[in-house]
Every structure is written in structure tokens, then in C-alpha cells.
N, CA and C atoms as a LAMMPS dump frame, in Angstrom:
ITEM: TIMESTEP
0
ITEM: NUMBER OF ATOMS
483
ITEM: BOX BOUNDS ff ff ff
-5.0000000000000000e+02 5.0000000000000000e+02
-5.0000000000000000e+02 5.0000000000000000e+02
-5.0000000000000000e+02 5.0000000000000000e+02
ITEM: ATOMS id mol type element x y z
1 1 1 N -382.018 -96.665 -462.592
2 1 2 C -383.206 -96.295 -463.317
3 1 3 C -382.989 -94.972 -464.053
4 2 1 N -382.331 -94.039 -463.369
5 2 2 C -382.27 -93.22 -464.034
6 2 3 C -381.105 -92.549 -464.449
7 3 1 N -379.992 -93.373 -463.727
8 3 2 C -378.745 -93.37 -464.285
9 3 3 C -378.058 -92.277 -463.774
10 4 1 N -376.539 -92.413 -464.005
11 4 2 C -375.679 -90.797 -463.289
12 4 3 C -376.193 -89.433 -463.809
13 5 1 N -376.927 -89.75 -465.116
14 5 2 C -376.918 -88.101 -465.551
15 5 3 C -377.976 -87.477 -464.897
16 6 1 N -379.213 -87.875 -464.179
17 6 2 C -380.186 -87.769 -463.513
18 6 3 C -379.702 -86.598 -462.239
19 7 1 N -380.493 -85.993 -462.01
20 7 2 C -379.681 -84.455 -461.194
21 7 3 C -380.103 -85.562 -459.587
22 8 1 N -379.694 -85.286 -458.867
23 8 2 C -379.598 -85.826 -457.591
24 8 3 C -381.225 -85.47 -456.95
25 9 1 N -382.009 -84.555 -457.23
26 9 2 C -383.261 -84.724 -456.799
27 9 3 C -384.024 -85.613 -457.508
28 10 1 N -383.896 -85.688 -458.944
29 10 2 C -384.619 -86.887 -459.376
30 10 3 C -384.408 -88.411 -458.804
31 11 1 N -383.034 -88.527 -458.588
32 11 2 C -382.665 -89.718 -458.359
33 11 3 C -383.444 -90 -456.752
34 12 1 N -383.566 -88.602 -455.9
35 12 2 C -384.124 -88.793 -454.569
36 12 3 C -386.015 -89.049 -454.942
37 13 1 N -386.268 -87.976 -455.419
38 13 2 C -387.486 -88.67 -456.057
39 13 3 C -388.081 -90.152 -456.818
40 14 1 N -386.909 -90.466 -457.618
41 14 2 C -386.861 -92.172 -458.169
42 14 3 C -387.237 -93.194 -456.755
43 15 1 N -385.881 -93.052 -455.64
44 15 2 C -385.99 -94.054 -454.697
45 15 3 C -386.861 -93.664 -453.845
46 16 1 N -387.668 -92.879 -453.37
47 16 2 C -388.774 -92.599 -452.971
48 16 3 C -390.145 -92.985 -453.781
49 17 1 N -390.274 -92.86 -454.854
50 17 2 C -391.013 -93.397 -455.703
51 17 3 C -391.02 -95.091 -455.115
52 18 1 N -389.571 -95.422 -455.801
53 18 2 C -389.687 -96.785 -455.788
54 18 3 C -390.131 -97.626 -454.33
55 19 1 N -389.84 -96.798 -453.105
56 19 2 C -390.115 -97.592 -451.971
57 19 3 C -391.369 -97.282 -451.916
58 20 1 N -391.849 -96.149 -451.689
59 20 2 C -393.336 -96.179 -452.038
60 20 3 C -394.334 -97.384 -452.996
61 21 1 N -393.867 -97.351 -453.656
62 21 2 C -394.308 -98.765 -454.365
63 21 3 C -394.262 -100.035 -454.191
64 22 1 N -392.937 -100.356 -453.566
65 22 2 C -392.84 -101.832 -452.518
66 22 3 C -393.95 -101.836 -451.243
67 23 1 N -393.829 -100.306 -450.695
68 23 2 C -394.693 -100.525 -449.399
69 23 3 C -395.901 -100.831 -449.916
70 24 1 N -396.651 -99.939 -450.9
71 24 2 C -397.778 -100.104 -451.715
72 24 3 C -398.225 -101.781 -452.093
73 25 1 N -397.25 -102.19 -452.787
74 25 2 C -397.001 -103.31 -453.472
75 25 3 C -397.344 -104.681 -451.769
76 26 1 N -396.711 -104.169 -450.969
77 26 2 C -396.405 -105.574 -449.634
78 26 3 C -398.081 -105.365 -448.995
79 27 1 N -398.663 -104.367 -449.119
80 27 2 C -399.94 -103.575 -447.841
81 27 3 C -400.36 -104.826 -448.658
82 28 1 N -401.775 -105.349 -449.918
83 28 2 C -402.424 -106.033 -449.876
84 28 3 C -402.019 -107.556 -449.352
85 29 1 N -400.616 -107.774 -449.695
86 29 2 C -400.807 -109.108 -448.827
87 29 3 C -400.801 -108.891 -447.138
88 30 1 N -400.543 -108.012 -446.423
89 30 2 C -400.504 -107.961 -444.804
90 30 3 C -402.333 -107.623 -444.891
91 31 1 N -402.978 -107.106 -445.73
92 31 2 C -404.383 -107.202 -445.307
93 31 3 C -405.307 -108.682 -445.417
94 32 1 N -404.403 -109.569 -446.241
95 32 2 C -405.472 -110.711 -446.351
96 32 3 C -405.277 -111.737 -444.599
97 33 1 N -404.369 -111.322 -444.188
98 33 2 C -404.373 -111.94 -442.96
99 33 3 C -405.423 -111.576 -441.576
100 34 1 N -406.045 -112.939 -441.498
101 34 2 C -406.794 -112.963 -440.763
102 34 3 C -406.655 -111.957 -439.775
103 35 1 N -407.425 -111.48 -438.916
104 35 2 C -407.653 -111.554 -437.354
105 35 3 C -408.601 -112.34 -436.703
106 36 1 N -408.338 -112.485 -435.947
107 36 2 C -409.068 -113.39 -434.707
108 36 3 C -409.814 -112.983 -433.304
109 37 1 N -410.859 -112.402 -433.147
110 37 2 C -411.415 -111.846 -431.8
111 37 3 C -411.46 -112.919 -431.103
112 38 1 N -410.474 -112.615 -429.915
113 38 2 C -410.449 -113.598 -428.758
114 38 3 C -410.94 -113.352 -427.642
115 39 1 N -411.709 -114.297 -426.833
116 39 2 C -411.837 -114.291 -424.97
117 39 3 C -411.305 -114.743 -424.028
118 40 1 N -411.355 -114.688 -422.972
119 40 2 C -410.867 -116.042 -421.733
120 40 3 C -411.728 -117.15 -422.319
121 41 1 N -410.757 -118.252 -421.767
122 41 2 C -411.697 -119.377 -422.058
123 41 3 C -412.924 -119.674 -421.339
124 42 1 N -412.993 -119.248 -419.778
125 42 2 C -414.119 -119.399 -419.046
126 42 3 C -415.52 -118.105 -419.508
127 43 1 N -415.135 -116.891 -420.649
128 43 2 C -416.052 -116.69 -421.062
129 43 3 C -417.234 -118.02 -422.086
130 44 1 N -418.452 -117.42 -421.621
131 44 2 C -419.742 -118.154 -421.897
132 44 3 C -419.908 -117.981 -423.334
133 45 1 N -419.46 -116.57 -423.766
134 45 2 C -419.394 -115.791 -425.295
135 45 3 C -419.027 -116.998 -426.598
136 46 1 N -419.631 -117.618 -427.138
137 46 2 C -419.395 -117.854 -428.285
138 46 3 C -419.582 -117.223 -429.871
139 47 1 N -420.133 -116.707 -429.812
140 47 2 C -420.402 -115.623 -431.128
141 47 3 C -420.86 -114.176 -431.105
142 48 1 N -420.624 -113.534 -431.76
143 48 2 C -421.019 -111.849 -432.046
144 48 3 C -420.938 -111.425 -432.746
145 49 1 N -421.961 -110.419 -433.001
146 49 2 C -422.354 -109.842 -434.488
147 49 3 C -421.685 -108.684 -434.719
148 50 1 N -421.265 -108.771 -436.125
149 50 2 C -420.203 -107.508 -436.608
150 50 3 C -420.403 -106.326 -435.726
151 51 1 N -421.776 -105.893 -435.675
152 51 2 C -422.169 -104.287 -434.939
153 51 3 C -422.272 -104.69 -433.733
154 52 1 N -422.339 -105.969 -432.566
155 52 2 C -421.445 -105.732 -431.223
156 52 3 C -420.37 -105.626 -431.177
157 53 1 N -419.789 -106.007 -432.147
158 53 2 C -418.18 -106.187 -432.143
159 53 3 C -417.736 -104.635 -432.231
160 54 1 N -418.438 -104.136 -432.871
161 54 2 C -418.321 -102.886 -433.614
162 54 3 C -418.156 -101.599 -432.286
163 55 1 N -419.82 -101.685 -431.703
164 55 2 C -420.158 -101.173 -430.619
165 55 3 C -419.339 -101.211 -429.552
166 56 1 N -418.808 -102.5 -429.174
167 56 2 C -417.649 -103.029 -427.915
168 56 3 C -416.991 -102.05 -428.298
169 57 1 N -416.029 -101.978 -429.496
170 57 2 C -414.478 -101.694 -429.761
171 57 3 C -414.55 -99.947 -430.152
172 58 1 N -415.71 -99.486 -430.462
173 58 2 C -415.854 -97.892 -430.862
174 58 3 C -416.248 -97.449 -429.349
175 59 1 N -416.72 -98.227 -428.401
176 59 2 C -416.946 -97.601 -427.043
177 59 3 C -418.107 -96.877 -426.936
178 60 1 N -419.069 -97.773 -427.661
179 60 2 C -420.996 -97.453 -427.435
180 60 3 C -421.397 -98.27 -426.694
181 61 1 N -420.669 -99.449 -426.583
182 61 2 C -421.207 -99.986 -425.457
183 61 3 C -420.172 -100.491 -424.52
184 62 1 N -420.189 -101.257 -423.231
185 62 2 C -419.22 -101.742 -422.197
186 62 3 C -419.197 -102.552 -421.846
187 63 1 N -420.039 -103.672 -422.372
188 63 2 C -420.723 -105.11 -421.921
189 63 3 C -421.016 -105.934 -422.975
190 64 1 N -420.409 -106.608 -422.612
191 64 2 C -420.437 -108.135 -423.978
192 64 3 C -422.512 -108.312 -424.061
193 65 1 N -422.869 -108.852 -424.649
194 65 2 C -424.322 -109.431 -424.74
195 65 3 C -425.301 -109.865 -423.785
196 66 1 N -424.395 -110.918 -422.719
197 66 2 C -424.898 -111.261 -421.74
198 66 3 C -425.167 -110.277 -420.775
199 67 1 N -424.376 -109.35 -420.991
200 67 2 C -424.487 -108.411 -419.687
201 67 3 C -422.676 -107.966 -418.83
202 68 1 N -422.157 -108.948 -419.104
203 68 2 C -421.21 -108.997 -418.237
204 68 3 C -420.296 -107.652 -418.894
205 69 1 N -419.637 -107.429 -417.847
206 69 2 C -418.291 -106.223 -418.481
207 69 3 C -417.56 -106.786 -419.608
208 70 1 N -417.072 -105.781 -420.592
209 70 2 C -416.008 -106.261 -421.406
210 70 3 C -414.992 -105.488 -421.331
211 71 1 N -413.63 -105.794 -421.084
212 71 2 C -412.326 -105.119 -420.796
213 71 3 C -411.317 -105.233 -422.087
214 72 1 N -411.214 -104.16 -422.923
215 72 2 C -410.651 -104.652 -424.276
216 72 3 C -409.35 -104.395 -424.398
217 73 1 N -408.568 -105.25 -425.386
218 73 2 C -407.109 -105.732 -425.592
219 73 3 C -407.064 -105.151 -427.27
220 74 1 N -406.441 -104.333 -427.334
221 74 2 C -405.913 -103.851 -428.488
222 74 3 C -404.482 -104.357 -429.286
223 75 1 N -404.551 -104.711 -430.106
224 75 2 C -403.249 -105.436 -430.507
225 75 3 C -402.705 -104.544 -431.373
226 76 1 N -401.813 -103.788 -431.604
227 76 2 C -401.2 -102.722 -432.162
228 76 3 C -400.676 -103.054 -433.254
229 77 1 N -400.462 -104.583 -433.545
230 77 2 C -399.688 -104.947 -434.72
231 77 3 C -400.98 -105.11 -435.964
232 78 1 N -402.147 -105.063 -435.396
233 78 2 C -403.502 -105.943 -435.895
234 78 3 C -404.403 -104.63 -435.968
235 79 1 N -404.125 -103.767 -435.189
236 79 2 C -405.21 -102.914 -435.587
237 79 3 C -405.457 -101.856 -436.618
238 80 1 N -404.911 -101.374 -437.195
239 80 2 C -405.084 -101.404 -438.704
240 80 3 C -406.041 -102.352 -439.472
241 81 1 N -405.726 -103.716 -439.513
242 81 2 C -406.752 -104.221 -440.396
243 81 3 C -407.578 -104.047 -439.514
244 82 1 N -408.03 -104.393 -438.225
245 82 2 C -409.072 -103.977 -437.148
246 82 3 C -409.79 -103.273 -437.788
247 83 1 N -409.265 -102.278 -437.415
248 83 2 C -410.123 -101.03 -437.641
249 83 3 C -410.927 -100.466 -439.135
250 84 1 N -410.044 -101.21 -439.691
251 84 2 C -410.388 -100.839 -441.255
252 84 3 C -411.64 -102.287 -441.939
253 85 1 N -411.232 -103.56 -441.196
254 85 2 C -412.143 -104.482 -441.795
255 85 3 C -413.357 -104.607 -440.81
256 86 1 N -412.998 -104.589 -439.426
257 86 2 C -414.1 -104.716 -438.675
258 86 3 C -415.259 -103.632 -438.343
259 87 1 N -414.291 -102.321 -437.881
260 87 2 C -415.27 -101.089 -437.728
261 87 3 C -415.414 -100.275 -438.735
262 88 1 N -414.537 -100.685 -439.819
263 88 2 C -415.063 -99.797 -441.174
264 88 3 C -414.727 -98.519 -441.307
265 89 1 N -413.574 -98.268 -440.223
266 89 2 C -412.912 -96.665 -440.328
267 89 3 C -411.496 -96.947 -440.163
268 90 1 N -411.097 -95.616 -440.894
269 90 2 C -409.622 -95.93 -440.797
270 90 3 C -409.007 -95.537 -439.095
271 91 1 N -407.763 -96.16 -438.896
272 91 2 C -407.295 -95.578 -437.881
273 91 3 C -406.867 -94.649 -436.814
274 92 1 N -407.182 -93.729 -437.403
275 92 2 C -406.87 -92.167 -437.004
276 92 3 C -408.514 -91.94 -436.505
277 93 1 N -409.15 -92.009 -437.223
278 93 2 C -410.573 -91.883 -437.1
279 93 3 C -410.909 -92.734 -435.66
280 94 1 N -410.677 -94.154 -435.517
281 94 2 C -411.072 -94.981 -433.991
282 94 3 C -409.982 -93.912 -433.011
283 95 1 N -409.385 -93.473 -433.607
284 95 2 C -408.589 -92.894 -432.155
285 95 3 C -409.075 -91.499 -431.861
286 96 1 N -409.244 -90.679 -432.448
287 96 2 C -410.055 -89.85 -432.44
288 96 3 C -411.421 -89.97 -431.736
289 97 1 N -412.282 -91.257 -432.366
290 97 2 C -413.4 -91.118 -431.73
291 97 3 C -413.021 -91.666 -429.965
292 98 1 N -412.197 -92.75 -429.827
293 98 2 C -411.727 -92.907 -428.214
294 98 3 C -411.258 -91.579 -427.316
295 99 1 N -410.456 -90.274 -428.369
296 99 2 C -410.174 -89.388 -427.58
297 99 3 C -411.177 -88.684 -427.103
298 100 1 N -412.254 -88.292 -428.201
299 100 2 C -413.799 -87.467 -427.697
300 100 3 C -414.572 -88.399 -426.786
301 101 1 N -414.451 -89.367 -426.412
302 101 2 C -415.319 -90.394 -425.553
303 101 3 C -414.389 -90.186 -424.132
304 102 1 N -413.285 -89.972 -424.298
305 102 2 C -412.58 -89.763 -423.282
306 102 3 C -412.908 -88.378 -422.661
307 103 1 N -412.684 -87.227 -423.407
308 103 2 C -413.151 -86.107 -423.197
309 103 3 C -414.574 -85.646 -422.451
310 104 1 N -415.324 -86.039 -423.232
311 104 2 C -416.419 -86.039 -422.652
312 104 3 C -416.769 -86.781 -421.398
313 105 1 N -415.877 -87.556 -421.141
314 105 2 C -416.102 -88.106 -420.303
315 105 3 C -416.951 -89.458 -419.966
316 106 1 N -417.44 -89.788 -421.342
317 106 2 C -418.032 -91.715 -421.429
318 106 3 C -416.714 -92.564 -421.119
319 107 1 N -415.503 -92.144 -421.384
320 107 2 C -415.048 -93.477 -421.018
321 107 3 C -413.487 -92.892 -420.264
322 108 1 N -413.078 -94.003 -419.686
323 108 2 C -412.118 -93.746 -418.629
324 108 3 C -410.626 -93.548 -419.285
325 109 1 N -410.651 -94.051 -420.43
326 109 2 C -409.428 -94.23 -421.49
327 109 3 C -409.406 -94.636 -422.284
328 110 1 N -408.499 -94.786 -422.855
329 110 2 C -408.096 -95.974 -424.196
330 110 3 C -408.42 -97.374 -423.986
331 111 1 N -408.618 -98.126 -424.689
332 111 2 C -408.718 -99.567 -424.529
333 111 3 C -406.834 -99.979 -424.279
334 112 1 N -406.986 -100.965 -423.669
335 112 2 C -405.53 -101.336 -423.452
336 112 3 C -405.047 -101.598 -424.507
337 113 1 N -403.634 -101.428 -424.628
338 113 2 C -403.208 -101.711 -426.236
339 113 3 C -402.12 -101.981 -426.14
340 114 1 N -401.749 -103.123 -426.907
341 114 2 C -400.875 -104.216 -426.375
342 114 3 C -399.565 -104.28 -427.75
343 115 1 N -398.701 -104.572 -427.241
344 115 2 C -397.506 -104.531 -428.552
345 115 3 C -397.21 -106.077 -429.419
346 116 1 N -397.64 -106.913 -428.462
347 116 2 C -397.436 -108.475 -429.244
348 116 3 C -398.579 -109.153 -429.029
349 117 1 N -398.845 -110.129 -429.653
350 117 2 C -399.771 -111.789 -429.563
351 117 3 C -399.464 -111.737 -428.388
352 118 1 N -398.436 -112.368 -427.812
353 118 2 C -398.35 -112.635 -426.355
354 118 3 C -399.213 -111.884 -425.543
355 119 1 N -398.878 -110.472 -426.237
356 119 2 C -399.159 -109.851 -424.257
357 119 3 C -400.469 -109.982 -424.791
358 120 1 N -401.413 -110.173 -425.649
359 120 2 C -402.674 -110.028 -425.682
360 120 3 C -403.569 -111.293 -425.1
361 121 1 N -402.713 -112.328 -425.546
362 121 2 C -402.77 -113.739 -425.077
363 121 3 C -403.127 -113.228 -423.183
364 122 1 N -402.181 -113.027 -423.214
365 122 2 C -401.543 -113.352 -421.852
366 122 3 C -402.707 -112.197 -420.79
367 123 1 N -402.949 -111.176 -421.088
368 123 2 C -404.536 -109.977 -420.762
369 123 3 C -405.489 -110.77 -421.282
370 124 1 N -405.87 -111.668 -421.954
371 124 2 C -407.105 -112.38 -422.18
372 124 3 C -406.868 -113.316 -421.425
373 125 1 N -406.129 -114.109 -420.69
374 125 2 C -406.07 -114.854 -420.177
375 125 3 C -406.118 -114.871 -418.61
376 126 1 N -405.566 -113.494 -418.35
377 126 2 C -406.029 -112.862 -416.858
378 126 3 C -407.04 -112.022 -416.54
379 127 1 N -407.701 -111.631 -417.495
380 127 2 C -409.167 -111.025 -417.617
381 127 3 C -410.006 -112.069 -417.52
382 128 1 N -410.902 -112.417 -416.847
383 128 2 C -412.142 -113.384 -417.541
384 128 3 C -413.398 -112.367 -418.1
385 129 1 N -413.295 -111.118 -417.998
386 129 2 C -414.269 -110.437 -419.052
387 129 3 C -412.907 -109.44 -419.968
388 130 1 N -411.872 -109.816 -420.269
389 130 2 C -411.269 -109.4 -421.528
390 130 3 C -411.758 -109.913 -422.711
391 131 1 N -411.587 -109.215 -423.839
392 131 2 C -411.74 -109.358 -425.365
393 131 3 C -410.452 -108.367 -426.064
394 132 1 N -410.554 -109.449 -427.383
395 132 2 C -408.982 -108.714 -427.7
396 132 3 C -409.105 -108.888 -429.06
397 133 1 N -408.361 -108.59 -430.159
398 133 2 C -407.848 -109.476 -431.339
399 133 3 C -406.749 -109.644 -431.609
400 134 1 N -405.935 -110.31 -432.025
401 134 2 C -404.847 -110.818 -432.983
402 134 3 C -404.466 -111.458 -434.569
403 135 1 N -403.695 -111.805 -434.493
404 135 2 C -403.485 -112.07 -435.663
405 135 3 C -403.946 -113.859 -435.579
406 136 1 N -404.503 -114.362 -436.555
407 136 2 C -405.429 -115.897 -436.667
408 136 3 C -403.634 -116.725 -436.251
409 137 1 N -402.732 -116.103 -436.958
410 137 2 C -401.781 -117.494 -436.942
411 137 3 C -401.199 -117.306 -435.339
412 138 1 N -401.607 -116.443 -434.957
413 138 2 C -401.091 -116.405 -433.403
414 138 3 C -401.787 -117.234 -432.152
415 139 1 N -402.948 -117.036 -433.007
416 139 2 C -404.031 -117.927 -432.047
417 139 3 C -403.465 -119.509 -431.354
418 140 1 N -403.347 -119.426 -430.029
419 140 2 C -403.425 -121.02 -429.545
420 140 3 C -404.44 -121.455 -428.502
421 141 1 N -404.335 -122.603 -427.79
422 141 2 C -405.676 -122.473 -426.859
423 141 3 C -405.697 -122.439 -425.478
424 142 1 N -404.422 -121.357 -425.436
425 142 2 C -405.089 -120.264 -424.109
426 142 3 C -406.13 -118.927 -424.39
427 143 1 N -406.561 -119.222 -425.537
428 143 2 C -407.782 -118.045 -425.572
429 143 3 C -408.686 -118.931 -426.493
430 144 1 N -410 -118.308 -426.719
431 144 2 C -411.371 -118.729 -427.22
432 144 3 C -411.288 -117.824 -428.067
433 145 1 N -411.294 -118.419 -429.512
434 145 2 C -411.914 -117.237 -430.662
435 145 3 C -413.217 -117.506 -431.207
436 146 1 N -414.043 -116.215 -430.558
437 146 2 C -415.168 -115.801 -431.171
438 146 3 C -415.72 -116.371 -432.513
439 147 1 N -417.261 -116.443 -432.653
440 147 2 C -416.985 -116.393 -434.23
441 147 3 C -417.964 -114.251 -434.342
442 148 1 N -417.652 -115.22 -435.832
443 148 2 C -418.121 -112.997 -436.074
444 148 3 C -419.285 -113.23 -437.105
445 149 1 N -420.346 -112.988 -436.696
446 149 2 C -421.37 -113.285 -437.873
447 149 3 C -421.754 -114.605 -438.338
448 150 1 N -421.473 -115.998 -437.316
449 150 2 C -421.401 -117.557 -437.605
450 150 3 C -420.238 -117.638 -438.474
451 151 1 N -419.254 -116.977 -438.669
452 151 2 C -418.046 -117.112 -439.504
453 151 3 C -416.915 -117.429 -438.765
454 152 1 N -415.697 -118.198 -438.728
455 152 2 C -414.765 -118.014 -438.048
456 152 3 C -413.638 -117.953 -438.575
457 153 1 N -412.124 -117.076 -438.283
458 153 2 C -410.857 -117.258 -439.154
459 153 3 C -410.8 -118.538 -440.13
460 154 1 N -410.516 -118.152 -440.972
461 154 2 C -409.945 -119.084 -442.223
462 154 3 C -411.455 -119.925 -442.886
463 155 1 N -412.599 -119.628 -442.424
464 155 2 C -413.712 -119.608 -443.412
465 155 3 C -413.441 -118.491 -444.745
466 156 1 N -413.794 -118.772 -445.552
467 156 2 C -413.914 -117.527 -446.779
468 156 3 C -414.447 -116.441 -446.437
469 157 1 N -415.983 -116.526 -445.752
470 157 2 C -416.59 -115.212 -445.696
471 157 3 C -416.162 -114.405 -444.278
472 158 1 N -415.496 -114.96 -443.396
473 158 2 C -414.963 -113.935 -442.636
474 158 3 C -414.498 -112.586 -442.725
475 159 1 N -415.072 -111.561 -442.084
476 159 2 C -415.015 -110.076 -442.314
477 159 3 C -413.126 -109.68 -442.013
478 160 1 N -412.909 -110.572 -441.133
479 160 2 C -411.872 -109.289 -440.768
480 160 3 C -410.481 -109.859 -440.762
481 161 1 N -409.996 -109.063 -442.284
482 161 2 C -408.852 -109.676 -442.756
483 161 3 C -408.307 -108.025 -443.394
């Protein structure tokens, strides 16, 4: 691009530029991918509204609808769009607000936070009051996905992609 005569900081500036722009360029397609809020299957939970979902996962509340406990599964590969399509803040911001909830002393920790589909699978599946999300194409049916607002993955109007 900018050829040998280019002084060696430009050229470091060029390929920095340019990867910056691929990463730029790849982010909107990794955001159109679904997520999927999942349960145990022996949860009763079939649907929830954006602001329980919201409430659960920001740590205002501790209990699914019915009443029962909710024990949450963080998927580390997923939360980014999480956080950004479902609770409407960026990432730094949900962790932040978990550290002052911690501090203060409302909550005992972090939500569990998990490195693959699997292990999230696999904590929703030994929880019967776990909740989690993943990624939609990960989904199989050892877990129950929620719907979010009467919407469910791969409807159009689904929020959280």
C-alpha cells in the first residue's frame, strides 16, 4: 500500500490501520448471531420479558417469575452481544455494575461464567434453577430456550443478536 519508500512508522501505522478495519469490517457479522436464553428442561419457565431478563442478569433481582431461585450461566464467548443487545450496556459497564453489587454486598459474586456452549449446556443441565445464554447454533435439547418477549431465536424480531 504504501510501498518501500514509506518510512517504517507509516508502514506500522498502514498495517494497523488495515487490521483495524478487518476487525471492524468481521464485528457486524459476529453481532447478527443469535443468542439463545436457556433453562433446565424441568424448569416450568417458558417465556420472559426483556426487563426480567434484564433484572435476572444486572442482579436486581434473584428469582425467575415464579418465585423460584435463578442461578446464572454466563457464556463468555456470547456475552458481548449479551450485554450489548439484551441489557443495553456495553460490557465493561455489566461488570462494573456486578463488582459494586458485590461490594456492597447484594450479591455473593459474579454470575458463573463459562468458556464454551458445552460447559453452559452442561451447568444448565445440572442446575434445575440455572439460566444461561449461548449462541442459537449451539442450542440442542438438553436445555429449554426461553422465548424473550413471545419471540424466539431465528424469528426476525428477536432482541438479542
Amino acid at each position: 500500500m504504501w510501498g518501500m519508500t514509506a518510512s517504517p512508522s507509516r508502514r506500522r501505522l498502514a498495517s494497523t490501520l488495515a487490521a483495524f478495519v478487518v476487525l471492524e469490517l468481521g464485528t457486524p457479522l459476529a453481532t447478527h448471531a443469535q443468542v439463545a436464553v436457556v433453562v433446565n428442561p424441568s424448569n416450568t419457565l417458558e417465556e420472559l420479558s426483556l426487563d426480567k431478563l434484564r433484572r435476572l442478569f444486572l442482579g436486581q433481582a434473584k428469582a425467575f417469575p415464579t418465585g423460584a431461585r435463578a442461578r446464572l450461566a454466563w457464556h463468555s464467548g456470547s456475552a458481548g452481544t449479551f450485554d450489548r443487545t439484551a441489557l443495553g450496556l456495553q460490557p465493561e459497564v455489566v461488570r462494573s455494575r456486578w463488582m459494586a453489587l458485590i461490594f456492597r454486598g447484594e450479591a455473593k459474586g459474579f454470575p458463573t461464567e463459562l468458556s464454551t456452549s458445552d460447559d453452559v449446556k452442561q451447568f444448565v443441565r445440572s442446575h434445575p434453577d440455572a439460566i444461561g445464554f449461548l449462541p442459537q447454533a449451539d442450542v440442542d435439547g438438553s436445555v429449554k430456550v426461553l422465548t424473550i418477549e413471545g419471540k424466539r431465536p431465528g424469528d426476525a424480531a428477536y432482541v438479542i443478536r
